[in-house]
C-alpha positions in Angstrom: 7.0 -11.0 -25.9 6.5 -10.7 -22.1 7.0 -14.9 -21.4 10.3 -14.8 -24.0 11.4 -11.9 -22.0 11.2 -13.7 -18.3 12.8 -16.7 -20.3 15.9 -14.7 -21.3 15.9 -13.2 -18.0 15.5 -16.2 -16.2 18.8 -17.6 -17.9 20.8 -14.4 -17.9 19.7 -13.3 -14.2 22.9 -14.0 -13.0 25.2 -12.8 -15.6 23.5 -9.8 -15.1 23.4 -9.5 -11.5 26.7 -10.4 -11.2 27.8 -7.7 -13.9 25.8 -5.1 -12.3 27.1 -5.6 -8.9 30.8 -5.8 -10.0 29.9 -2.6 -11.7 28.0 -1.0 -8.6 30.9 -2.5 -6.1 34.1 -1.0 -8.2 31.6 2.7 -9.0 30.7 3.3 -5.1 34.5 2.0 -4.0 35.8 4.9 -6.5 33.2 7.5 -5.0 33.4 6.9 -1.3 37.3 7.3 -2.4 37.1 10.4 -3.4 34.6 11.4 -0.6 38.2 11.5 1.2 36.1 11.7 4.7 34.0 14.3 3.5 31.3 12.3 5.3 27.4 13.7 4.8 25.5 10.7 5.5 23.6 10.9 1.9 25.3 8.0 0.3 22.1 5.6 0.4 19.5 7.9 -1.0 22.3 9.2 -3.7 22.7 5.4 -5.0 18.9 4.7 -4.5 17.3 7.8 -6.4 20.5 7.0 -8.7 19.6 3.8 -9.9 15.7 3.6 -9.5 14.3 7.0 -11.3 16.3 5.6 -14.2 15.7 2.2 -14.3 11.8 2.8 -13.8 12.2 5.6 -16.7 13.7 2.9 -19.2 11.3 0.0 -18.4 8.4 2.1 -18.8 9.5 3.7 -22.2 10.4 0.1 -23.0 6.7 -1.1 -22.3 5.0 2.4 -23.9 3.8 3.4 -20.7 2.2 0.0 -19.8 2.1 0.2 -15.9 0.8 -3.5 -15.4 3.9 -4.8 -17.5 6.3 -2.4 -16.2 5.8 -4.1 -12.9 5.9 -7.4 -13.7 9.3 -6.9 -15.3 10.5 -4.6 -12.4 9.2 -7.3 -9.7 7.3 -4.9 -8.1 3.2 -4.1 -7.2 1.6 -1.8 -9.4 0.6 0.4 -7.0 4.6 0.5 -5.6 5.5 1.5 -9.4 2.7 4.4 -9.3 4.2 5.6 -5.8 7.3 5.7 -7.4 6.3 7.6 -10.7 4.5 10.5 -8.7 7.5 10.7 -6.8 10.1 10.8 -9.0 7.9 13.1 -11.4 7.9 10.4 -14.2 5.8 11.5 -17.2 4.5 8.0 -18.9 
């Protein structure tokens, strides 16, 4: 499953990057819009905490809890994606 996954991946990387960052460009452009110079320096943690604490939620319910695979597929070390599950107070 894991090696058809990184195929698939592998060929739709930039599809999908190129969606997501579309989709991140047009959603920040709209908030920071209607900020309307309501400035409170937060913006980069909002996004951050945003995007990460669900997409480390999804990956791990998609790999039952598996913390080695979860990793892998994230792209990041093991011990990164445990830092990040105590943080963000991630049951798995």
């Amino acid at each position: 499953f894991f090696a058809f996954f990184l195929r698939i991946m592998k060929k739709f990387k930039y599809d999908v990057r190129s969606f997501l960052e579309k989709w991140l460009y047009k959603s920040i452009q709209q908030y920071v819009a209607k900020m309307d110079g309501k400035m409170n320096g937060d913006l980069y943690h909002l996004i951050l905490d945003g995007v990460e604490k669900p997409l480390i939620e999804i990956v791990l319910t998609e790999t039952k809890g598996n913390q080695t695979l979860a990793s892998k597929i994230l792209g990041i070390n093991r011990n990164t994606l445990r830092k990040k599950i105590q943080e963000y107070k991630i049951k798995c």
